[in-house]
ROSE-4610 file (N, C-alpha, C; in Angstrom, 1 decimal, always signed):
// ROSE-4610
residu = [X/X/X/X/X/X/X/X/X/X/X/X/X/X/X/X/X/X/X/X/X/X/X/X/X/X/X/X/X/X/X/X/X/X/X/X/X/X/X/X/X/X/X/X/X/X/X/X/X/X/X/X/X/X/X/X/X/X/X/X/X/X/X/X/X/X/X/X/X/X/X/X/X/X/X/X/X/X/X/X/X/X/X/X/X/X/X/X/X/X/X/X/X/X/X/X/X/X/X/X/X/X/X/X/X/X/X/X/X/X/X/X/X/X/X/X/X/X/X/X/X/X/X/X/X/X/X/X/X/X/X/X/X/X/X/X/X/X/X/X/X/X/X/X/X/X/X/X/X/X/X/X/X/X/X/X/X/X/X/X/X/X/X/X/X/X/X/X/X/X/X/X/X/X/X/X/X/X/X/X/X/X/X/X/X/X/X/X/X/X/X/X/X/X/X/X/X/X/X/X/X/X/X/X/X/X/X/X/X/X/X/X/X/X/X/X/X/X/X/X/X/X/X/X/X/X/X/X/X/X/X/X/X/X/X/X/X/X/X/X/X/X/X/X/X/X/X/X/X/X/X/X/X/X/X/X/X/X/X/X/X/X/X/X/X/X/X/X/X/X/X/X/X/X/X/X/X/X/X/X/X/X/X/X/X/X/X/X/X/X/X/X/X/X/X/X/X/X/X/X/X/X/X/X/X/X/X/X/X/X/X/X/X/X/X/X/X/X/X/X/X/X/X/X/X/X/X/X/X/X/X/X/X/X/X/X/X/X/X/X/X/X/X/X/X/X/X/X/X/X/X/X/X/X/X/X/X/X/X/X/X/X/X/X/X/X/X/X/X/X/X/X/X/X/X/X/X/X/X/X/X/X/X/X/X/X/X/X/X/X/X/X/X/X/X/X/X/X/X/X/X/X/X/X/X/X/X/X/X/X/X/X/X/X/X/X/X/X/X/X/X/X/X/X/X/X/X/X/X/X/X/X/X/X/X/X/X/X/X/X/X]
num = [1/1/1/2/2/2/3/3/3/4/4/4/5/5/5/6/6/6/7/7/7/8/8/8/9/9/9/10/10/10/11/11/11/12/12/12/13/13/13/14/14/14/15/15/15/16/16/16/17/17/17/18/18/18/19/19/19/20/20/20/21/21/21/22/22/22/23/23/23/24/24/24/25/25/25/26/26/26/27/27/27/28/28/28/29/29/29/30/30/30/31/31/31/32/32/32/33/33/33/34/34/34/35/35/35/36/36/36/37/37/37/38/38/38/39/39/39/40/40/40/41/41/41/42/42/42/43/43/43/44/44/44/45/45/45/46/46/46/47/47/47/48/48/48/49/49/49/50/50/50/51/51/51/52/52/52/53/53/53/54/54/54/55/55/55/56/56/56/57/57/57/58/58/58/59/59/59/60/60/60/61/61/61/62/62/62/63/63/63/64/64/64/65/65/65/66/66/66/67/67/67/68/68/68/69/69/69/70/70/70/71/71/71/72/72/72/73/73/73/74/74/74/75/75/75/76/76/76/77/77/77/78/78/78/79/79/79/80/80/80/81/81/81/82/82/82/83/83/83/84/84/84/85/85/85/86/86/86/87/87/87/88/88/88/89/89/89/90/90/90/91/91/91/92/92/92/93/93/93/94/94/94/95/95/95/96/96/96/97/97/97/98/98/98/99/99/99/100/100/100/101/101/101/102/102/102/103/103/103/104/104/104/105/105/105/106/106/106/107/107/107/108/108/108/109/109/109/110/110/110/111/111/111/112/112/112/113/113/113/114/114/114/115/115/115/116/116/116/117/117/117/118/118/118/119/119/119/120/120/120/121/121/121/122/122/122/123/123/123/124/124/124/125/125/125/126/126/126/127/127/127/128/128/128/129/129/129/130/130/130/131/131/131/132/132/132/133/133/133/134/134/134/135/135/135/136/136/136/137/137/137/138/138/138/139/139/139/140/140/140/141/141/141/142/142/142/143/143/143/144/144/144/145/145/145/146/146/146/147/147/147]
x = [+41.8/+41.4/+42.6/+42.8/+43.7/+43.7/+44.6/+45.6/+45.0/+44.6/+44.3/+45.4/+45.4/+46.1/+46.7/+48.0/+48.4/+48.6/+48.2/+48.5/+48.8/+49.7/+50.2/+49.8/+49.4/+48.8/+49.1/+49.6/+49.5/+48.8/+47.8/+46.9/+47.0/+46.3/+46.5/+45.3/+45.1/+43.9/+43.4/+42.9/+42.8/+41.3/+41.9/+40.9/+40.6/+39.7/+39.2/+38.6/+38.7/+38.3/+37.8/+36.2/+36.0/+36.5/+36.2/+36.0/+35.5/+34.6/+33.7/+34.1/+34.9/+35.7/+35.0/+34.0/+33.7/+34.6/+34.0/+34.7/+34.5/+34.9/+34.7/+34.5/+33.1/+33.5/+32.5/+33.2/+32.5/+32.2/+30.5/+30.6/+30.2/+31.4/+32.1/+30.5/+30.5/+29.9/+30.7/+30.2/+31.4/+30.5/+29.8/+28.6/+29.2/+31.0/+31.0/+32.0/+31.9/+32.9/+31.9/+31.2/+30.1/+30.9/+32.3/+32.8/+33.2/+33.2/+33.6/+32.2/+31.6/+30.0/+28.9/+28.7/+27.9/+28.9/+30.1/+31.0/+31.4/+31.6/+31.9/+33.3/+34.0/+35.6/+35.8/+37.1/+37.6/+38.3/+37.9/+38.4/+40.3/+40.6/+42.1/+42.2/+43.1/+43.5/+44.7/+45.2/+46.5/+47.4/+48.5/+49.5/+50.3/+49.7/+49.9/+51.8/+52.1/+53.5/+54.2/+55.2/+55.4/+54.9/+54.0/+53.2/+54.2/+54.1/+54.3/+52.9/+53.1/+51.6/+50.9/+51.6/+50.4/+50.3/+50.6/+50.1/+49.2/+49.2/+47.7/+47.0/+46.7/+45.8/+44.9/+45.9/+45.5/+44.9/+45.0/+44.7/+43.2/+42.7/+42.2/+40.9/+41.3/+40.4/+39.2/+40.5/+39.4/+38.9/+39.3/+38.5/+37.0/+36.9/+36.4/+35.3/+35.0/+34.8/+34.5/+35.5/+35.2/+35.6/+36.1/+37.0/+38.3/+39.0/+40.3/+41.0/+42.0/+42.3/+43.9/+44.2/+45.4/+46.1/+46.7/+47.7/+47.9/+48.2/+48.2/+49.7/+50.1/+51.4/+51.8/+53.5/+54.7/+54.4/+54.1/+54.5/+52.9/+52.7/+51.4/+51.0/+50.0/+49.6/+49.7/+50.4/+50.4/+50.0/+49.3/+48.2/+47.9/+48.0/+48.1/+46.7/+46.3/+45.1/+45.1/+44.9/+44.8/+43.1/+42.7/+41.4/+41.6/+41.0/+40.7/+39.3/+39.1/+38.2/+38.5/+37.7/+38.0/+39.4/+39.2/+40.2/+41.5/+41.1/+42.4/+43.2/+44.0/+44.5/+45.0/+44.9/+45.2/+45.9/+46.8/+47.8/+47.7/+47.2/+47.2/+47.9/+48.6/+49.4/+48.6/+47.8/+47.5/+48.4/+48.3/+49.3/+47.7/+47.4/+46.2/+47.2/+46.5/+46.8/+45.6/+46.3/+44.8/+45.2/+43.9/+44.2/+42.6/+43.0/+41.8/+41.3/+40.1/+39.0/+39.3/+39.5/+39.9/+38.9/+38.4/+37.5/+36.4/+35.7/+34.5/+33.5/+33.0/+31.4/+31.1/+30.6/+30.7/+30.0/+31.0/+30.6/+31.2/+30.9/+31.8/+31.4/+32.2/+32.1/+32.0/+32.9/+33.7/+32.6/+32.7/+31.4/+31.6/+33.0/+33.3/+32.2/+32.0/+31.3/+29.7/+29.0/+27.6/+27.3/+28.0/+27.5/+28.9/+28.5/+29.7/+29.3/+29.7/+28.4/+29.7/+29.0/+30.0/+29.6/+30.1/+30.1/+30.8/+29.9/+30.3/+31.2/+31.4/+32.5/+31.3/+30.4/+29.4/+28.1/+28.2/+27.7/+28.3/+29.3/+29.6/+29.3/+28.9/+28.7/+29.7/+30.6/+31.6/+31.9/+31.1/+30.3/+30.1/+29.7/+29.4/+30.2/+31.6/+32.9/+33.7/+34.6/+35.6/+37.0/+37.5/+38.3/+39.6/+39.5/+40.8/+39.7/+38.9/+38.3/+38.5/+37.7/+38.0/+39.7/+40.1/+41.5/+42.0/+42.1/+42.9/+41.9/+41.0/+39.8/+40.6/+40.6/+41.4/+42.8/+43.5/+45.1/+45.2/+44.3/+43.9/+43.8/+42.9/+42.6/+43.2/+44.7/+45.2/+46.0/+46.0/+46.8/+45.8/+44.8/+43.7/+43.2/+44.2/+43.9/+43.4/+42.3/+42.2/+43.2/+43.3/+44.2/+43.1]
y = [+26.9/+28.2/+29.2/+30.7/+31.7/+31.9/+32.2/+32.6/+34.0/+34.2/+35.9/+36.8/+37.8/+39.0/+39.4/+39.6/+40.2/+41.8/+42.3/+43.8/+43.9/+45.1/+45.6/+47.0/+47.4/+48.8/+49.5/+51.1/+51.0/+52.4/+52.5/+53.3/+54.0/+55.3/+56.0/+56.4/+56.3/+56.2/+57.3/+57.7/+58.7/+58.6/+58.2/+57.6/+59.4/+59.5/+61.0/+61.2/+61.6/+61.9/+63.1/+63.4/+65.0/+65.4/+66.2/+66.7/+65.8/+64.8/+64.0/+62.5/+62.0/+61.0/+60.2/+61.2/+60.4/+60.4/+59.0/+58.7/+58.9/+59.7/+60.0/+58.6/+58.3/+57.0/+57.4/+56.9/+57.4/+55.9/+55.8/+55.1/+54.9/+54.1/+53.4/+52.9/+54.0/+53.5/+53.1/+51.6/+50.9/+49.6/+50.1/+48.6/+47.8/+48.1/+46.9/+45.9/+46.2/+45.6/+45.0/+44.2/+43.9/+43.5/+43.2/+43.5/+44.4/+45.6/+47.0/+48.0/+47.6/+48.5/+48.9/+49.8/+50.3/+49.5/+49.5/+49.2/+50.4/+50.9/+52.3/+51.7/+52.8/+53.1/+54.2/+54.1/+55.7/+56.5/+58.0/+58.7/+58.1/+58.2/+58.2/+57.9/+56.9/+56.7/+56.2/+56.2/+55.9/+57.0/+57.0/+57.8/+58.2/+59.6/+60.0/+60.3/+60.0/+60.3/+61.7/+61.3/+62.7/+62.7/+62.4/+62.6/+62.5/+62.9/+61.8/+61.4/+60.4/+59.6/+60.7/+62.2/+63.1/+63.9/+64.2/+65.1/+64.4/+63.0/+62.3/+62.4/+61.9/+61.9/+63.0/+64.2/+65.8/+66.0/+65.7/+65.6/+65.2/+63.9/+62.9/+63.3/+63.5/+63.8/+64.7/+66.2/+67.6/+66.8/+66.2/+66.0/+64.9/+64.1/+63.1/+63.3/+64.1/+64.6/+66.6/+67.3/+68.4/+69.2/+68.5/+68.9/+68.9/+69.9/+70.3/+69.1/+68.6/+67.9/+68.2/+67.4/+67.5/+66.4/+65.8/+64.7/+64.4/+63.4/+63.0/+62.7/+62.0/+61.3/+61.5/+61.6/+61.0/+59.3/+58.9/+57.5/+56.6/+56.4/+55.5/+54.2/+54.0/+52.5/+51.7/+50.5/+49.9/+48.5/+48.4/+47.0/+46.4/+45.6/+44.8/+44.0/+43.9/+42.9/+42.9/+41.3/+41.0/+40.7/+41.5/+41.2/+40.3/+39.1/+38.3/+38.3/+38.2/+38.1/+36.7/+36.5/+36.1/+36.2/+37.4/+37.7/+39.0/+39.1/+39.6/+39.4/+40.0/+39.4/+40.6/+41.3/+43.0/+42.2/+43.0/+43.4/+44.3/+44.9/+46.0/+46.9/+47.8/+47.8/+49.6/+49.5/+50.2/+51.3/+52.5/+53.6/+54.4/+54.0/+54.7/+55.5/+57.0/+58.3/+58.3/+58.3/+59.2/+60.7/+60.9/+62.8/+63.1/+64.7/+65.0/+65.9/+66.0/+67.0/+68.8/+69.7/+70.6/+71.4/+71.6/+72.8/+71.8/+72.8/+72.1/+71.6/+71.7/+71.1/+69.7/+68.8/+67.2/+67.6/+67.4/+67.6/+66.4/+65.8/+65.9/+65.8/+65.7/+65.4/+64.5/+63.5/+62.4/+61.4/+60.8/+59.9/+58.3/+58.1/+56.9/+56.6/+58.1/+58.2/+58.5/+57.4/+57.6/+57.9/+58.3/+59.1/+59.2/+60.1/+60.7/+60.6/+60.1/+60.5/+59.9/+60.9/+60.5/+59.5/+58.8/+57.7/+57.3/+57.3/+56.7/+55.3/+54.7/+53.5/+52.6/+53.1/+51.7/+52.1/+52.9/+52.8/+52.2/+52.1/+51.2/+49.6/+49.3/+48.1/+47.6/+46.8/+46.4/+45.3/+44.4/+43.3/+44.5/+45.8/+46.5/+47.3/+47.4/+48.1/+47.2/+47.8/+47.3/+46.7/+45.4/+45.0/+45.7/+45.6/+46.2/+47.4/+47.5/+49.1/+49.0/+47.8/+48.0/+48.0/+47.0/+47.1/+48.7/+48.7/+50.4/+50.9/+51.3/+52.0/+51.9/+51.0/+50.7/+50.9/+51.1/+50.9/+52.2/+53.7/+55.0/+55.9/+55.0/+55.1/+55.7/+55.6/+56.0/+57.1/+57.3/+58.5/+59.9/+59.8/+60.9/+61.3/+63.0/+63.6/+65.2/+65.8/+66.6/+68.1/+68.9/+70.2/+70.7]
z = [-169.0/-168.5/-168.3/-168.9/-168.6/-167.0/-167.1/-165.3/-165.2/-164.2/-164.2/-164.5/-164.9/-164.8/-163.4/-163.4/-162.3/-162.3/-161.0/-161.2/-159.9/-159.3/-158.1/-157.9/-156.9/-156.9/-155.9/-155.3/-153.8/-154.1/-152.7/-152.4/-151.2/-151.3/-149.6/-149.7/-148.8/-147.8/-146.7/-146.4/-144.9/-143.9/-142.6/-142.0/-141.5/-141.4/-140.9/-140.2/-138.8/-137.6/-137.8/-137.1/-136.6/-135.0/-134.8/-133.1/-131.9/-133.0/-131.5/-132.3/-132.4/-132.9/-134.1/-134.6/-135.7/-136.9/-138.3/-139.0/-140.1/-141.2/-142.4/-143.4/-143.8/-145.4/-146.3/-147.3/-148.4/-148.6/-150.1/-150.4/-151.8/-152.1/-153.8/-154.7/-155.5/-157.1/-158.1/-158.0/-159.0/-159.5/-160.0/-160.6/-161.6/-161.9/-163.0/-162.0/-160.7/-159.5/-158.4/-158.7/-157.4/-155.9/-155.9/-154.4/-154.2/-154.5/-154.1/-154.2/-155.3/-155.2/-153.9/-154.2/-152.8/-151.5/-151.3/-150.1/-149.7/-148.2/-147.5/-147.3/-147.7/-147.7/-147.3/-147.4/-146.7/-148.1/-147.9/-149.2/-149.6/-150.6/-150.9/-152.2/-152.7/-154.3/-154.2/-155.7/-156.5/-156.2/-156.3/-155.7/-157.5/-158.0/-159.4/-159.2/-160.8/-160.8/-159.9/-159.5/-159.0/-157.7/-157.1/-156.0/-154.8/-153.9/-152.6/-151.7/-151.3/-150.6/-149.9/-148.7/-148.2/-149.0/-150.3/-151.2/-152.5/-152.3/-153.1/-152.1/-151.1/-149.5/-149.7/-149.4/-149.7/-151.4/-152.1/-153.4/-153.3/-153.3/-153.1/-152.1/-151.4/-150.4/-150.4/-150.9/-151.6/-152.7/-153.5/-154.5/-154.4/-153.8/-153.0/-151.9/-151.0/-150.0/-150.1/-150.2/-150.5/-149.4/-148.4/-146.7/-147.0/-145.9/-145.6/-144.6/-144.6/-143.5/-142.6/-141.8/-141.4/-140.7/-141.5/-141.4/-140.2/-139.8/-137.7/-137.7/-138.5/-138.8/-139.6/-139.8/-140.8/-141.5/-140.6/-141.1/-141.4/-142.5/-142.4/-141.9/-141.5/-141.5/-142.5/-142.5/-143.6/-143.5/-144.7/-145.2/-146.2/-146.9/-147.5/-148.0/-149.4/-149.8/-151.2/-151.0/-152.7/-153.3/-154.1/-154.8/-155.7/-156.1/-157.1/-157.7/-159.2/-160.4/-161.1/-161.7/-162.5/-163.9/-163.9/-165.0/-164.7/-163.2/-162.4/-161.2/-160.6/-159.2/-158.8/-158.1/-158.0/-156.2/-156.1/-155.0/-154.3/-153.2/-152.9/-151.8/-151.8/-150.7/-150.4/-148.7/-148.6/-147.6/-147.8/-146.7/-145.9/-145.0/-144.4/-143.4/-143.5/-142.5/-141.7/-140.3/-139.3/-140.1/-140.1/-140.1/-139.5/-139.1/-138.4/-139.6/-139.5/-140.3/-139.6/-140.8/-140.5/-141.1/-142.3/-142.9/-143.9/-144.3/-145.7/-145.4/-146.1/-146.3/-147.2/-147.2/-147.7/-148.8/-150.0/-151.0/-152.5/-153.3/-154.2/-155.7/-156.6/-158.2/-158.5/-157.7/-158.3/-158.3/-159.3/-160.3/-159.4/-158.5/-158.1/-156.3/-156.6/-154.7/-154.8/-154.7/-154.2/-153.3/-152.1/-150.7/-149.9/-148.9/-148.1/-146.3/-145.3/-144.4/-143.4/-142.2/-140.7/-139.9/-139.4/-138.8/-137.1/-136.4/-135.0/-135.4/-134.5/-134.5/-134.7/-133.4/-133.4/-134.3/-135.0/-136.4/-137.6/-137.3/-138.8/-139.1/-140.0/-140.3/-141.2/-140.6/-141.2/-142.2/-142.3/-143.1/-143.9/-144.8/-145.9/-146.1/-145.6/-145.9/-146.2/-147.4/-148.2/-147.0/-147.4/-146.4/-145.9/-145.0/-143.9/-143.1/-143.0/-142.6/-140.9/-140.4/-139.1/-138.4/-139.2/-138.4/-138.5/-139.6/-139.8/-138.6/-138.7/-138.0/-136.1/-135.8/-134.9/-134.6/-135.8/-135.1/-135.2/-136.0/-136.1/-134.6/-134.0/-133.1/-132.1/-132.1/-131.1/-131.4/-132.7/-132.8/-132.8/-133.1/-132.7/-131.5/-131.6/-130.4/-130.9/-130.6/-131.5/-130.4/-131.3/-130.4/-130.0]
């Protein structure tokens, strides 16, 4: 049997708080990925050439979502997960920002998002979110103060 494929990837992330401490997740249309499909995640991506991590975030996000945001932190949360397939082994090094929700209306284009929707804490069902959500969700936590 072939060895899977190795790939390395790093992604940013943005956990998104409104006014009443709720949590922005989207959730992933990806039917040729049955661990990531219909899973609630948090808007973000790949960090395109050129970028730096809060200007994919900010990228990502309008694109994704269809809201304005505002960065909480300089420095991101950082996390780590490796997905395995059959015929891959992906690495993933995640950079999650608190940021707070600043403008927009939930909207998006992007073909990867079957739904967009706010979330209490103790509304989330964590067993149906892609892995790491609560920890981040939690270590977020404390840097959300809204002005």
């Amino acid at each position: 049997m072939k060895k899977p494929k190795k790939q390395e990837k790093k992604a940013v992330l943005g956990i998104i708080f409104d006014k009443n401490k709720r949590i922005l997740l989207t959730k992933r249309n990806a039917p040729g990925y049955s661990s990531w499909h219909h899973k609630w995640q948090f808007p973000g991506g790949e960090i395109e050439f050129g970028e730096t991590p809060k200007q994919t975030l900010t990228r990502e996000v309008k694109e994704e979502t269809g809201v304005n945001i505002k960065i909480l932190t300089n420095r991101p949360i950082v996390e780590t997960h490796t997905w395995k397939t059959d015929k891959r082994k992906v690495y993933v090094t995640l950079l999650a920002y608190p940021v707070l929700y600043i403008s927009g209306k939930l909207q998006t284009t992007d073909h990867e998002i079957a739904e967009i929707r706010w979330f209490s804490y103790q509304e989330i069902n964590f067993s149906n979110c892609l892995p790491k959500t609560k920890e981040l969700i939690d270590k977020a936590i404390r840097f959300f103060s809204p002005s």
